[in-house]
C-alpha positions in Angstrom: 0.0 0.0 0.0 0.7 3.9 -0.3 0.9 5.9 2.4 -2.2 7.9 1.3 -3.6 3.7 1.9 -1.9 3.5 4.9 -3.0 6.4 6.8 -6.4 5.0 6.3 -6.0 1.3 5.6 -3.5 0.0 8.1 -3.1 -1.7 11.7 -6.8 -2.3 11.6 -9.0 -4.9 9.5 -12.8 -5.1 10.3 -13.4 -8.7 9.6 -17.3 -8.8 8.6 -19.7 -7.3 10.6 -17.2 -5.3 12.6 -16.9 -1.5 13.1 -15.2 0.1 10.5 -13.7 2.6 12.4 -11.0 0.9 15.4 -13.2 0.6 18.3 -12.3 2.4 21.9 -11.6 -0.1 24.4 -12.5 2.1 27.3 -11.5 -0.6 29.7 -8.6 -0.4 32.4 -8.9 -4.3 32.9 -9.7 -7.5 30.9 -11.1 -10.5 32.2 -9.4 -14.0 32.3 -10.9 -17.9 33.1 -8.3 -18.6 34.9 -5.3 -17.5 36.7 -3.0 -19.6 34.3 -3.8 -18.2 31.4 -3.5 -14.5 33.3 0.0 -16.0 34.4 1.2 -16.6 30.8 0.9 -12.9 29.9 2.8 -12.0 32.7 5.5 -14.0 32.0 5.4 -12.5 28.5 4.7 -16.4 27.4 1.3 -15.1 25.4 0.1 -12.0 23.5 -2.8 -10.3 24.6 -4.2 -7.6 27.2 -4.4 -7.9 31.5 -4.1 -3.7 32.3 -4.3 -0.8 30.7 -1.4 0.5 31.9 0.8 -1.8 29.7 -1.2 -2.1 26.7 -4.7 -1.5 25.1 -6.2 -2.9 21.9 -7.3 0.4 20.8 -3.5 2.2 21.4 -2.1 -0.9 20.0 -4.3 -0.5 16.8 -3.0 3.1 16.3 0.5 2.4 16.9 0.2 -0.6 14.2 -1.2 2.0 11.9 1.9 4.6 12.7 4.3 1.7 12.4 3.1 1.0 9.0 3.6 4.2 7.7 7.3 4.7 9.1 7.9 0.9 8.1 9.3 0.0 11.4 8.6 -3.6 12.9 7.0 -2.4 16.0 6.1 0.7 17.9 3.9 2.1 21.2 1.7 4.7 21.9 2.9 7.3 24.9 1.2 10.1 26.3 3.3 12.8 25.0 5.8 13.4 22.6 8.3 13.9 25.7 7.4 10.7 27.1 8.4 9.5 23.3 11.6 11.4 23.7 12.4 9.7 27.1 11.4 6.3 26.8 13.4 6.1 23.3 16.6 7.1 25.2 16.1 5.6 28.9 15.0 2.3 27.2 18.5 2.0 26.4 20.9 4.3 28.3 21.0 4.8 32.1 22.9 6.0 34.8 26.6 6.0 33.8 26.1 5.5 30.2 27.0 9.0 27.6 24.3 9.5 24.5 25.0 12.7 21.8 22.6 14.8 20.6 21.8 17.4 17.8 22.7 21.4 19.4 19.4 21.9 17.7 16.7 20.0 18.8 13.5 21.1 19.9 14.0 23.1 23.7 11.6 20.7 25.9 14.5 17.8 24.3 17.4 19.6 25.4 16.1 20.6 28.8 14.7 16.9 29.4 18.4 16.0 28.1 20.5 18.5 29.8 19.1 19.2 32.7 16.6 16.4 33.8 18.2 13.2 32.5 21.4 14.6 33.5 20.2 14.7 36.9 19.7 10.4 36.2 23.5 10.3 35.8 23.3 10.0 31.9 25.6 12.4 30.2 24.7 13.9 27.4 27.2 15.7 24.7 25.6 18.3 22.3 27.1 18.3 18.6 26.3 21.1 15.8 24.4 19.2 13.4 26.7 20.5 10.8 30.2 19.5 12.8 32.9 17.9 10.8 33.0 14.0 10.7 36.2 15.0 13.1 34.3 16.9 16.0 31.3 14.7 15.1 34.2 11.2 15.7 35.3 13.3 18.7 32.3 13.3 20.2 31.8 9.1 20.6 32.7 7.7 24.2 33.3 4.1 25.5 29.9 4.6 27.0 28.0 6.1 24.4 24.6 4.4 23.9 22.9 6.2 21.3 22.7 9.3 18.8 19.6 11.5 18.5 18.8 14.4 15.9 15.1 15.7 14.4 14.9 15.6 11.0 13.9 19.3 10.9 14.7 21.2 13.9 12.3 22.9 15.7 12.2 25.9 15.4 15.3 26.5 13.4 14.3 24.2 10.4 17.6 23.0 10.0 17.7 19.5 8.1 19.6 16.6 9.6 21.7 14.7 7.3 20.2 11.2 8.6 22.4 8.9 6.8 26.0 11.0 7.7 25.2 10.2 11.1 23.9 6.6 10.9 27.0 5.6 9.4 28.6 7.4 12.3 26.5 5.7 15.1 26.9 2.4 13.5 30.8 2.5 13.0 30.3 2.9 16.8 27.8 0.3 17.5 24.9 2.5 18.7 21.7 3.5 17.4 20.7 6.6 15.4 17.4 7.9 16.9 15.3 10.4 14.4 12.6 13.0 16.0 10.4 12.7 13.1 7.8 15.1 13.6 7.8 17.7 11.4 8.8 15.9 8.2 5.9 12.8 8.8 6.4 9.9 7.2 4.6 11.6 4.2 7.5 13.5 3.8 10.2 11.4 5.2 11.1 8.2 6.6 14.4 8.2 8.3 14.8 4.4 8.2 15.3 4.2 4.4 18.6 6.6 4.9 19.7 4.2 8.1 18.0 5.4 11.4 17.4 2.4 13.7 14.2 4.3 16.0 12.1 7.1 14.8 9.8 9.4 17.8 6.9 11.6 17.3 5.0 14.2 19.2 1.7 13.3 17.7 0.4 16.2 19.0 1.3 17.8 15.5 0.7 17.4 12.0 -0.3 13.3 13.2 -3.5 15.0 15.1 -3.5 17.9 13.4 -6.5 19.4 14.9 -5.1 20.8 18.4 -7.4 17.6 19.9 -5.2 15.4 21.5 -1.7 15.1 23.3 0.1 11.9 22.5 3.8 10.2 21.3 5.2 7.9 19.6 8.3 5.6 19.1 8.9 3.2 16.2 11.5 0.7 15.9 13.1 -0.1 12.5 13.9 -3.8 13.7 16.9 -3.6 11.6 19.5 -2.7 14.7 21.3 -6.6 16.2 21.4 -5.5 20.1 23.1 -9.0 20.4 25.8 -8.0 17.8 26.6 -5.2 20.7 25.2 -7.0 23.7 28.1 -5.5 26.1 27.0 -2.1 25.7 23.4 -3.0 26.1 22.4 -5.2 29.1 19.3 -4.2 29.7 18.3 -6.0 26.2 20.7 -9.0 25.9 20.9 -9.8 29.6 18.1 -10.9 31.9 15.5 -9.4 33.3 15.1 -10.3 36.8 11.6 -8.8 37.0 10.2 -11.2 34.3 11.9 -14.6 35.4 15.1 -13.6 33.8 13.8 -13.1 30.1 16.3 -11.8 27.9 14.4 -9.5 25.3 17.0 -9.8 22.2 17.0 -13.8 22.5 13.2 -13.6 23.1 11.7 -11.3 21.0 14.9 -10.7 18.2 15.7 -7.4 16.8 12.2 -6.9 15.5 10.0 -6.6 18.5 13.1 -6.2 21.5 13.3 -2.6 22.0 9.7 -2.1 21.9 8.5 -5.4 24.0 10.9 -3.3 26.6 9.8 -0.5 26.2 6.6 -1.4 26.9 6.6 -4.4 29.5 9.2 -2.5 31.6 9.3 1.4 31.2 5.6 1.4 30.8 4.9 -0.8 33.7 6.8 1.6 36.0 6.6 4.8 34.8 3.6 4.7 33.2 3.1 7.2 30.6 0.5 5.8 28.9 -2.7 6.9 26.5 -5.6 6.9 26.6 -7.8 4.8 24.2 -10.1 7.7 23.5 -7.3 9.9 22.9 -5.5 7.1 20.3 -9.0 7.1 18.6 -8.6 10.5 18.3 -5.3 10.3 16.8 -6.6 7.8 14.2 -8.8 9.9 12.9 -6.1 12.6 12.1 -4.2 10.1 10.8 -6.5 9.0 8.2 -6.4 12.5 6.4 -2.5 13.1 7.5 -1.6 12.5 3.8 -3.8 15.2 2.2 -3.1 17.8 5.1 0.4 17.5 4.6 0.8 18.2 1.1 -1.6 20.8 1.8 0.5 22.4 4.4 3.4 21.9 2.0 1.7 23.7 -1.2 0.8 26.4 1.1 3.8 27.1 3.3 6.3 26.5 -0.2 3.7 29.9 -1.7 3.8 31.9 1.9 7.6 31.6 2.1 8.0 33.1 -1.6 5.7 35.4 -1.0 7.5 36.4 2.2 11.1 36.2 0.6 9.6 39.0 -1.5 7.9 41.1 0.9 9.8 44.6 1.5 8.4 44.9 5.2 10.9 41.5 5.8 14.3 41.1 6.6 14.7 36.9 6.1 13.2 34.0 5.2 13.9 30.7 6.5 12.2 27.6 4.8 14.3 24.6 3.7 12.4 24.5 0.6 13.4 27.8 -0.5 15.4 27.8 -3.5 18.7 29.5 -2.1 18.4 28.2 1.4 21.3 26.5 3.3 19.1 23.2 3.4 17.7 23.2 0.2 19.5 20.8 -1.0 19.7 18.1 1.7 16.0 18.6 2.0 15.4 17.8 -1.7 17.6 14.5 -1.1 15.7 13.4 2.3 12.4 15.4 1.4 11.7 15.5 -2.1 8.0 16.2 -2.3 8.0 18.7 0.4 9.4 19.5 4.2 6.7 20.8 6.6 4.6 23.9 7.3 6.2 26.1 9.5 8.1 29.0 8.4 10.8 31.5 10.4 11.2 34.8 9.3 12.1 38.1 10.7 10.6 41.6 10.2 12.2 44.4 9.4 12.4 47.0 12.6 13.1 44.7 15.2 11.3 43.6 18.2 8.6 46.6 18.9 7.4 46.1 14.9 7.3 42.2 15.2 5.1 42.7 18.1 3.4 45.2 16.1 3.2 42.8 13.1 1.5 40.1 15.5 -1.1 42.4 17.1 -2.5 42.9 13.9 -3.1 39.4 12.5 -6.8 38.7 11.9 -6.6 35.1 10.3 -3.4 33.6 12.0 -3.8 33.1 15.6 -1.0 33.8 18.2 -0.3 30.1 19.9 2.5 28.4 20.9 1.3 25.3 19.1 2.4 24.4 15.5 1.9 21.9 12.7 -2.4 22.1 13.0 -4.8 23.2 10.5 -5.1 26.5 11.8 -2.2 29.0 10.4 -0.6 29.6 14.0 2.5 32.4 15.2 4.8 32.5 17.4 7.1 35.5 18.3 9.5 34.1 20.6 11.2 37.5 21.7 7.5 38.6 23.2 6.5 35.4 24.6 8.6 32.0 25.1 12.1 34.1 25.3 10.4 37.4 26.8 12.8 37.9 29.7 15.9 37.8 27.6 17.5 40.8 26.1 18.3 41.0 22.3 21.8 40.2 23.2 21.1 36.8 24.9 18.5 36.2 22.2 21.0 36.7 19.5 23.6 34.3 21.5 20.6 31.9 22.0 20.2 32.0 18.4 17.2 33.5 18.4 16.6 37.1 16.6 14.3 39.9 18.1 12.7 40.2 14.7 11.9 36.4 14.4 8.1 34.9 14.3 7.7 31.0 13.5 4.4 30.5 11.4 3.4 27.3 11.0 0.9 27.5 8.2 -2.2 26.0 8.2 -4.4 24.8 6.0 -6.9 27.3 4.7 -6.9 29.3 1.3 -3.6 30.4 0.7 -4.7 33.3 -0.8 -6.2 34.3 2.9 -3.2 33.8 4.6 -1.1 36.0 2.5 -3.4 38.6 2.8 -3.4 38.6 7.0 0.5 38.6 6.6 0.5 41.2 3.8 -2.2 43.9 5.8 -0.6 43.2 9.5 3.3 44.0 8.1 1.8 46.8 6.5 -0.2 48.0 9.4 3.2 47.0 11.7 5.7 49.6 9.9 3.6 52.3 10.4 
């Protein structure tokens, strides 16, 4: 199938006489005969559903669906996208152990990295996405456990070059983990160019209708944890906690991470969704395909329009002709990168704020990647206590608004931008 058929079509098969659409287990607990056959799940001996809090028919459904689309072997539903974040490192790395990371990744992932899981006695090494394969070489440890990067940064749209830094994870025996949530695996799928786990914040373009909070991690089922089983013992030795099960021998590469992920990190910490909330999901996901072309069309005509606009000082869109991504986004992206949009306008601070207060159509949110055109202008708002010198050295610009674009008539949006950066220079 297409993904257009996916989106629609896959993790869920009404056999006849049954729903089409998934149906919402709204059930913490499921009923067995007997305590034997409850006993086999728990000792992970037989598939199949005893708490919510582990797994649910409906999440599981959903996360087949998602799966399909990235073609990964497996994946699980989380309650966030930060959860999704966590659980794809912690399932894997833990106190001791060193993981590196993009300098650009979206702020909640550095702050969870830097400051929260640092606190867990995981160390964490922050590498320019564009580093030489020297500082990049530099930065590998005994220890390191894994390598995480977005596809396209949030909010500084820069585009990861996924297969220069798989090769580098895997000449090191670690996985390359892709954030994946503003390309979509409508636009990109990061294990064709050698990532090993891709996350989500389904929050975004996935739901796509500001309705429902969720995450998700998928694994490729292509990494051999027992090739490297000395650098990860929480997959290739065993677990006390399920009679001494080792997940790699048990479940192979296909279904190990995620069987852990789920049967251990999701037992304890549990970060789970709910079904109503995955049904939710599934119905943004059936129209993901459309929406995100239609984001794609709209933000590729905003951003020229913009590039051309007197009243603005910069433009940043990887599909820009001209812009320092362009091209890596045509190789990893070809039929399109995402919605959202940074730009600057001319006269600094007081005239972006100006420029914002007069928007009629686009509203002011800290959200992006919905079907409503949405701003951002971080100076005013997310970085307001900072001065333009510790913007600028955070590398963010007075001047600079994020727009995600939405989905409505083009034509509109251009219009809002055009009268309100009018309206702001005077």
């Amino acid at each position: 199938m297409q993904q257009e058929t996916k989106c629609i079509e896959a993790g869920y098969t009404p056999k006849n006489g049954e729903p089409r659409m998934i149906p919402i287990v709204q059930s913490t607990t499921f009923k067995y005969d007997t305590s034997a056959d409850m006993g086999k799940l728990f000792d992970l001996e037989a598939e199949g559903y005893f708490y919510s809090r582990l797994q649910n028919p409906t999440n599981d459904m959903v996360a087949a669906k998602i799966a399909a689309l990235e073609g990964g072997s497996a994946a699980m539903l989380t309650s966030s996208g930060q959860a999704a974040t966590f659980f794809s490192v912690f399932n894997i790395a833990g106190a001791g152990d060193h993981v590196i990371a993009s300098s650009t990744i979206y702020g909640g992932s550095f702050n969870l990295f830097n400051v929260t899981m640092r606190k867990m006695g995981i160390d964490f090494t922050f590498v320019d996405p564009e580093c030489s394969d020297e500082e990049l070489e530099a930065a590998f440890k005994p220890n390191t456990k894994a390598v995480f990067g977005e596809t396209i940064a949030n909010p500084a749209l820069i585009v990861f070059d996924i297969e220069r830094f798989a090769k580098a994870a895997h000449k090191h025996g670690v996985p390359l983990i892709i954030d994946n949530t503003f390309a979509t695996p409508i636009n990109c799928r990061p294990f064709e160019w050698g990532a090993d786990i891709v996350t989500h914040s389904t929050t975004k373009y996935m739901d796509g209708h500001d309705s429902t909070v969720g995450g998700a991690i998928v694994d490729s089922g292509n990494f051999d944890w027992m090739a490297h089983a000395d650098k990860f013992p929480g997959l290739c030795t065993p677990d006390e906690s399920y009679h001494g099960i080792t997940y790699a021998e048990k479940f192979g590469k296909e279904k190990a991470y995620i069987t852990k992920a789920t049967v251990q990190l999701m037992r304890d910490l549990g970060a789970v969704p709910s079904a109503i909330n995955c049904y939710i999901l599934n119905l943004g996901l059936e129209s993901m395909a459309v929406r995100v072309q239609r984001h794609c069309e709209n933000a590729q005509k905003v951003a020229e329009f913009l590039n051309n606009n007197e009243n603005v000082s910069y433009v940043t869109y990887p599909g820009l002709t001209g812009d320092k991504y362009y091209d890596r986004a045509k190789k990893y992206m070809p039929n399109g990168t995402c919605g959202v949009i940074s730009f600057g306008v001319k006269g600094g601070r007081k005239t972006a704020e100006e420029f914002m207060k007069n928007l009629k159509l686009a509203i002011i949110a800290t959200h992006v990647a919905d079907a409503h055109t949405c701003v951002l202008h971080p100076a005013s708002s997310t970085h307001r206590q900072m001065t333009d010198e510790e913007l600028l050295a955070g590398g963010v610009k007075a001047d600079m608004v994020r727009l995600s674009v939405g989905i409505e008539n083009v034509n509109d949006i251009i219009a809002d931008l055009k009268q309100a950066l009018e309206a702001a220079k005077n």
